[in-house]
N, C-alpha and C positions, 0 to 999 in steps of 0.2 A: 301401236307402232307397226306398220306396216312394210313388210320385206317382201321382196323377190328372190326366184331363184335363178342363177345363172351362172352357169360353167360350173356348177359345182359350189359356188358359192350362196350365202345370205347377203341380198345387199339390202340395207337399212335403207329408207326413205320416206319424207314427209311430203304432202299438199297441204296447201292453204288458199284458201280463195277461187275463185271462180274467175271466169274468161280466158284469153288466150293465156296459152302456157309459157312458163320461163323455167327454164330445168339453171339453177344454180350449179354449179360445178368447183370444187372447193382443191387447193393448193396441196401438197404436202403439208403437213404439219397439223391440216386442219377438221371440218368433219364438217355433216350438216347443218349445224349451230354456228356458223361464222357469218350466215348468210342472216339473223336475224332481222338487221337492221332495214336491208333488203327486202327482207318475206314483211314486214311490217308497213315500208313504205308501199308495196307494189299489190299486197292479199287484196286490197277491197276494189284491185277490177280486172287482178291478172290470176289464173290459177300458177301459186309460187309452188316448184318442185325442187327442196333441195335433197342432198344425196350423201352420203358416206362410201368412196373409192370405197374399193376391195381393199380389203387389209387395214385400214384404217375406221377407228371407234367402234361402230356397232356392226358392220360388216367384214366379218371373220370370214379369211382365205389364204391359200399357199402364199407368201412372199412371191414363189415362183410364178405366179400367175399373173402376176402385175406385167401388163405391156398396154398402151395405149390404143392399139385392135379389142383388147379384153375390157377395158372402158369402153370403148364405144357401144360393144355387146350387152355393156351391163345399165350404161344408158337408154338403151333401148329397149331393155327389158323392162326399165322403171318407166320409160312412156307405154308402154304396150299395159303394164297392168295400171296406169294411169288413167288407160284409154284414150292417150294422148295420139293426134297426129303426126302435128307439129308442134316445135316451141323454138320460141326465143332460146341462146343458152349465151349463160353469163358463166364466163371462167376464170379462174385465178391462178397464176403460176401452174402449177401441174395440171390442174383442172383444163390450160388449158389443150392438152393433148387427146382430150375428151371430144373440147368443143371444135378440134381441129379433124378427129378422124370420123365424126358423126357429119358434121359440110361436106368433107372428099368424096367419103364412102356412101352415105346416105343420104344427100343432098334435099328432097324430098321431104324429111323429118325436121328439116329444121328451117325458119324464119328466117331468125339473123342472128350473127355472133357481136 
């Protein structure tokens, strides 16, 4: 099980598959495991990345820390020890303030929303 560190945090994170990247990006309520169905249809030609926010399942942090600049940072931490680029990023409700400040800010790293 493979973590990074960022801001002070462990953020959990999974790869599956080879090719271009897709960083999953999961909702309030949810975790890395929502994207299954996804990391299943897409592994055998996309390298699938999904993720656990801060503060949520395996990635333990301050409550305080949650702001969608502190996703972005923590998304790009998980491409960086990925050795990711760029990727695709699929988001879900809260996820999507991930996939929304990683285009603004870091345009460059990411494919398509």
């Amino acid at each position: 099980m493979p973590y990074v560190q960022s801001a002070g945090a462990e953020i959990y994170y999974e790869s599956q598959g080879s090719g271009d990247a897709i960083l999953f990006a999961h909702g309030a309520g949810g975790n890395a495991g929502i994207w299954f169905e996804q990391v299943a249809a897409f592994s055998d030609r996309y390298q699938c990345i999904s993720f656990d926010h801060r503060t949520f399942a395996r990635s333990a942090a301050d409550p305080a820390t949650i702001s969608p600049t502190q996703f972005r940072d923590d998304a790009l931490a998980i491409l960086d020890a990925a050795g990711v680029e760029q990727a695709h990023v699929v988001a879900q409700s809260m996820g999507g303030w991930t996939a929304l400040r990683l285009l603004l800010d870091t345009p460059h790293r990411v494919r398509s929303v």
